[in-house]
N, C-alpha and C positions, 0 to 999 in steps of 0.2 A: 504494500500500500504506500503511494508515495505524501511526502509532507504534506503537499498541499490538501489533498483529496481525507488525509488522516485529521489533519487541523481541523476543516469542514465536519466531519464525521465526527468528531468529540464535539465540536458546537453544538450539533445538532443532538445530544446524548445530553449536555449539562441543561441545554435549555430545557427539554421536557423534564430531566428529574428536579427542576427548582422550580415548576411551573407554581405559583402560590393559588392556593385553593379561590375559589370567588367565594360570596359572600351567603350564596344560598347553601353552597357546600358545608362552609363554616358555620351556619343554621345546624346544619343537618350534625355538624359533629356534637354539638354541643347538645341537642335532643338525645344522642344517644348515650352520652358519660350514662347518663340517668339508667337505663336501661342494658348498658353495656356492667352496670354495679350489679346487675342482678342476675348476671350470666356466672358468676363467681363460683366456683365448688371449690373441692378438695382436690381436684384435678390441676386446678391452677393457681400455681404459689404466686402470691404478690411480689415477693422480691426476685421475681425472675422475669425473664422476656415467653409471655405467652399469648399463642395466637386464641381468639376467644369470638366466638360466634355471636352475632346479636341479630335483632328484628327487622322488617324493613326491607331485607335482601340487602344487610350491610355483614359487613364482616371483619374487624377490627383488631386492635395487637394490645396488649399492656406490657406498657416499657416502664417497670415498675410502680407506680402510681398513674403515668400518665396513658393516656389513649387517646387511638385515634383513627378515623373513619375513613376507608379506602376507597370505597363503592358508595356512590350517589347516584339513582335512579340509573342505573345498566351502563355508568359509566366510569374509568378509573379518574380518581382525584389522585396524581400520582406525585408524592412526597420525597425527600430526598432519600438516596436508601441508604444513606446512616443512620436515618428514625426506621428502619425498617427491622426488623427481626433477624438477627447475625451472628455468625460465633464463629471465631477458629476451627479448622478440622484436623487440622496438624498436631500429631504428637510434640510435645515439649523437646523431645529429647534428637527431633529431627530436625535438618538445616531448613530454614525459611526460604530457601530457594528452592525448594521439589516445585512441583504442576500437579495440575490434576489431570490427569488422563480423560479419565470416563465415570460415570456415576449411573449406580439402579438399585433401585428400590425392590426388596422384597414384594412377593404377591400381594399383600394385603397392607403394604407402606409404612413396616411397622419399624423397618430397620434399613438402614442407606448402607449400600457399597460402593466403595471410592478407591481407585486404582492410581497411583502415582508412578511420577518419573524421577530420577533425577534425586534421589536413589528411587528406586524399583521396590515398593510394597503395597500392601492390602489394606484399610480398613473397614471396618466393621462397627453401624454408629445406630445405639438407640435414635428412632423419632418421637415415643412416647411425650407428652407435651411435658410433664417434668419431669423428663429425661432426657431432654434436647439434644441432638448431638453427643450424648455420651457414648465414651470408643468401649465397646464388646469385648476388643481382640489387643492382642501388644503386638503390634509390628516390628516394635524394637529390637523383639530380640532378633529378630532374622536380617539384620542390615550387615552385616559381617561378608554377606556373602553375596547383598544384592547389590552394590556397590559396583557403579561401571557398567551396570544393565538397562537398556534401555524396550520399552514397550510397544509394540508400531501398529502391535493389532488387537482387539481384545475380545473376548465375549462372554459374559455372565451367566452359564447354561444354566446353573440350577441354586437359588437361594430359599434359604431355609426361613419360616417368618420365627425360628425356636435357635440360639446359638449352638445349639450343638449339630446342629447341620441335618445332610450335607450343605454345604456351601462354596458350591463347584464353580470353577473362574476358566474359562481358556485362553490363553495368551501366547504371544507369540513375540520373543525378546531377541534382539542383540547384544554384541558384546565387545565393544574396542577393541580386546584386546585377542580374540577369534573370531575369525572369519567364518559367514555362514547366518542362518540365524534357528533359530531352536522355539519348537513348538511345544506348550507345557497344560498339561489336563492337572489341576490340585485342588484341596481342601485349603482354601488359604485362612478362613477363620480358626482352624484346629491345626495350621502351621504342618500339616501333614508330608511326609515323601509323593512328590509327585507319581498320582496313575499312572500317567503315561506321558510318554514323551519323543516325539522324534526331530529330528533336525535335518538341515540340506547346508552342506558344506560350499556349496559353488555360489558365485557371487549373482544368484539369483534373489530378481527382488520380490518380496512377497505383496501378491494385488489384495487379498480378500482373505475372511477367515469369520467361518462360525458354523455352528454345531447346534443339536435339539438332545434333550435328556428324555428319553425312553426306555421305559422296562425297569430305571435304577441306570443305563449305560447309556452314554453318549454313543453320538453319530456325529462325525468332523469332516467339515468339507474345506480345504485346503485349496488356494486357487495363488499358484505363479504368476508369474510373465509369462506372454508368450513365447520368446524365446524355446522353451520347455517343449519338446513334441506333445505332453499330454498334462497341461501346464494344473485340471483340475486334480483334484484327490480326491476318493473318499476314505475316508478309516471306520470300520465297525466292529467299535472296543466290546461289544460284546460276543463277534465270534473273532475277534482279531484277525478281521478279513482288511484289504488295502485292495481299492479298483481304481481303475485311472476309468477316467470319464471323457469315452472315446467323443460323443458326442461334440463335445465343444474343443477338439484338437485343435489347436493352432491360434487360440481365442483367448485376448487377454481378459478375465473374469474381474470386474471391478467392485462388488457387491454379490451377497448369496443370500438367500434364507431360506430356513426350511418350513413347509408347513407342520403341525405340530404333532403329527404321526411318526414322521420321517419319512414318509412314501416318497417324497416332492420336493424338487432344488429349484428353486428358481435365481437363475442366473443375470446380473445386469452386465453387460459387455460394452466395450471400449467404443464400438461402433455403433452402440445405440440399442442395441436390439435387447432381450429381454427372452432366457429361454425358457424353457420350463421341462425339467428332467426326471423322469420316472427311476428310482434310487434301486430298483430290482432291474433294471435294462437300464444302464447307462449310454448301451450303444448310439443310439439315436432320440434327439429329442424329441416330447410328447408336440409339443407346439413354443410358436414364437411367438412375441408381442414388438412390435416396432414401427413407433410414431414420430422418428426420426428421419424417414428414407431422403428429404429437402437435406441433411445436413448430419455430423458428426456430434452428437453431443453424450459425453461416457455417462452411461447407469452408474454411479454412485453412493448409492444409498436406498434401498426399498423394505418396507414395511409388508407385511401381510395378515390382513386384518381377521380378529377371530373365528368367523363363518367362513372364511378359506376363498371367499368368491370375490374377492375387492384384493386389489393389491397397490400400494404409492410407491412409486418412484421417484427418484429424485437425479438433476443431471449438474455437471459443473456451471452451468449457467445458471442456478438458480432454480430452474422450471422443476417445477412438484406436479404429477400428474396420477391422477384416479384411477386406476384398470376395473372393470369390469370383467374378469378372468372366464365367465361364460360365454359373452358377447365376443370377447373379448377386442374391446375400444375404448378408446378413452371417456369416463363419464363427465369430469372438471377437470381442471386444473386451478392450482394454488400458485400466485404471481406475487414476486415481490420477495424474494427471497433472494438478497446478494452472499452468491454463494463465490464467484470470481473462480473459480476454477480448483478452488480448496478442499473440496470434496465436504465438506460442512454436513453433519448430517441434519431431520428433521424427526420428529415424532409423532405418535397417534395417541389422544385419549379415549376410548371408545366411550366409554362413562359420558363425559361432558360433551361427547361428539365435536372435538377441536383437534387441530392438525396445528403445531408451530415449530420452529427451528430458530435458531438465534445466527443471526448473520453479520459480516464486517461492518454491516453500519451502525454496531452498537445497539440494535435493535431487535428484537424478539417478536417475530409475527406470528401473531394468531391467528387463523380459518376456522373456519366451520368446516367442517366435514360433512355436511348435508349438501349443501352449496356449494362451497367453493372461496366465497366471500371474504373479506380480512377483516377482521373483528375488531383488532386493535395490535398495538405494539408497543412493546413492553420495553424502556431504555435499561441498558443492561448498568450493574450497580457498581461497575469498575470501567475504565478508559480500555477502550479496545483499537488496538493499533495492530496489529496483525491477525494469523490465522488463528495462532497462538493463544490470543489473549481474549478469542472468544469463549464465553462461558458456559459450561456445561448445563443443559437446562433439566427437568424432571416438571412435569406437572401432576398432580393427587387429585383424587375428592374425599382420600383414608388416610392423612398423613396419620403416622403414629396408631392406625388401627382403629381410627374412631371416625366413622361416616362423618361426613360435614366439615373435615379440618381440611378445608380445600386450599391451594395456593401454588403456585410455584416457587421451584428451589432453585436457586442459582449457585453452582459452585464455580467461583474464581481461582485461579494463580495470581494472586497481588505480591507486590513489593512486601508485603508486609508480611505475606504468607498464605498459604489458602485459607477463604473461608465461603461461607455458606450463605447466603441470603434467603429469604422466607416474603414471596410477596401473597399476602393471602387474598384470595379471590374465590367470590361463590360459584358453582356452577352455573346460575343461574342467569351469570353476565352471557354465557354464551349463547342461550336460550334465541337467536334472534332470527 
């Protein structure tokens, strides 16, 4: 991103998060202290930072005595996010210059998993409302040897909403000082000996990577460069069978996911297309999707939504587009998303029926997932000047396990250190 174009983009990020409330807004906060006193339990301790639901279709925070009202009439009153609800995620005992990799919530959003770089480990963080961000796991101990490791791919197959698991991570690390890179199946909350593990010595670079938890055993689908004759993989850890997936020979594979069988791979490719591969006959694919043939734009990033019959993609351009997987055409598309060629990914809430990603403009766009439509944009709660220092987003309607604690999380890599932001928001904004 150059100065100029970066300067512009942090303007445009301070001014929306210092926007001051109007004066109907400030009505409306001031109605609610009343009301927002009466929301009060055992659940939520005064001398802490808690998110706390109130009437209205408002949805508010107390930052120790004080509160304050986000939602007016289906609209954000958006506040700086220092008054916002925030905490360290960083062990004490770790350098303030790690990143956050990537973040996912347990099934039921009752606990966050957070993968770093710089050094390379795990955490494991209550969301109970007072138990905010408390770490589950010690990562400490295992930095002896992750030191010098770096992360490039990751995927969260299986989390447990009980700490003692499983609590299955798949990853895929470098290493300065060996060439090659190393592909790694573990228990990272119970700090276990890695399942399994294989590596490729040759200075091939890895496109894609992720896997479905079935039966209790993963299914890992590996995708190279093209370079590679048979650039996909699969591994299946439960008959420790390995098939190369003739299908797509010679195809750079830029994105996978499986549907949640493992019957099904569907593939996003370099050249646009989109396949779709039957994991018992890898030879030839079931069918294709490809709404690209005007032009070149790589699959990226795709989602596949719980009924199996809608699929989003997503291209380096930005463009998020709907599949129809019976039809198989595009239903909408979602616009607005600067993605510049970064591979940026995006997410689905199916609950609140919203579609958003966080892109180099400092900004968090939200869609509808009925429509198509952009609901609103969210400034992210740190300065964002490259790909890098875009923030990893999560949205809930369970944080902590408790229907209605809706919001989004934001995790940054700040100067300061990572931390977490909390923007609470009801479903009901998205209702439109």
């Amino acid at each position: 991103m150059d100065s100029i174009k970066a300067k512009d983009t942090e303007k445009k990020r301070l001014d929306a998060v210092s926007r001051p409330i109007n004066l109907k807004e400030q009505e409306s906060c001031d109605a609610c202290r009343s009301i927002a006193s009466l929301q009060k339990s055992k659940l939520y301790n005064r001398s802490r930072n808690m998110v706390c639901l109130t009437d209205l279709n408002r949805l508010g925070l107390f930052k120790g005595i004080e509160y304050r009202s986000f939602i007016y009439r289906n609209s954000l009153s958006l506040l700086n996010p220092a008054s916002y609800l925030h905490k360290s995620i960083l062990d004490t005992n770790i350098s303030e210059r790690c990143e956050v990799h990537a973040i996912a919530p347990c099934p039921n959003s009752s606990k966050l998993a957070v993968a770093y770089n710089n050094p390379m480990f795990f955490s494991y963080f209550d969301m109970a409302p007072s138990r905010w961000l408390q770490l589950l796991n010690q990562p400490s101990n295992i930095l002896n040897w992750h030191h010098g490791m770096w992360i490039s791919q990751l995927d969260f197959l299986h989390l447990s909403d009980s700490v003692s698991g499983p609590n299955i991570v798949l990853y895929a690390w470098t290493c300065k000082t060996v060439m090659g890179t190393t592909i790694t199946l573990r228990d990272f909350v119970a700090d276990s000996l890695p399942h399994w593990r294989t590596s490729i010595s040759r200075m091939a670079q890895l496109q894609s990577l992720t896997g479905v938890w079935r039966n209790e055993k993963p299914l890992v689908s590996v995708a190279w460069e093209s370079a590679i004759k048979f650039p996909v993989v699969l591994y299946d850890l439960a008959g420790s069978a390995k098939q190369r997936v003739e299908a797509l020979k010679g195809r750079s594979v830029l994105s996978q996911v499986f549907n949640k069988e493992g019957s099904k791979l569907y593939c996003g490719a370099k050249d646009g297309r989109v396949f779709c591969i039957n994991t018992n006959d890898v030879r030839t694919a079931a069918f294709q999707l490809w709404s690209y043939k005007d032009r070149e734009a790589c699959v990226c990033c795709m989602k596949l939504l719980a009924d199996e019959n809608y699929l989003l993609t997503g291209d380096y351009e930005g463009r998020i587009l709907h599949w129809d997987l019976r039809m198989r055409k595009v239903v909408h598309s979602f616009e607005g998303h600067e993605n510049d060629y970064h591979g940026l990914p995006f997410d689905v809430n199916e609950t609140a029926q919203i579609v958003y990603a966080a892109g180099l403009d400092g900004f968090t766009k939200v869609w509808s997932l009925r429509s198509g439509n952009l609901l609103h944009s969210l400034p992210a709660p740190c300065s964002v000047t490259n790909a890098n220092s875009v923030p990893k987003v999560l949205y809930s309607t369970e944080w902590g396990g408790m229907r209605g604690n809706s919001g989004f999380l934001f995790a940054t890599s700040a100067e300061s250190g990572p931390k977490a932001y909390m923007y609470p928001i009801r479903p009901e904004v998205w209702q439109k």
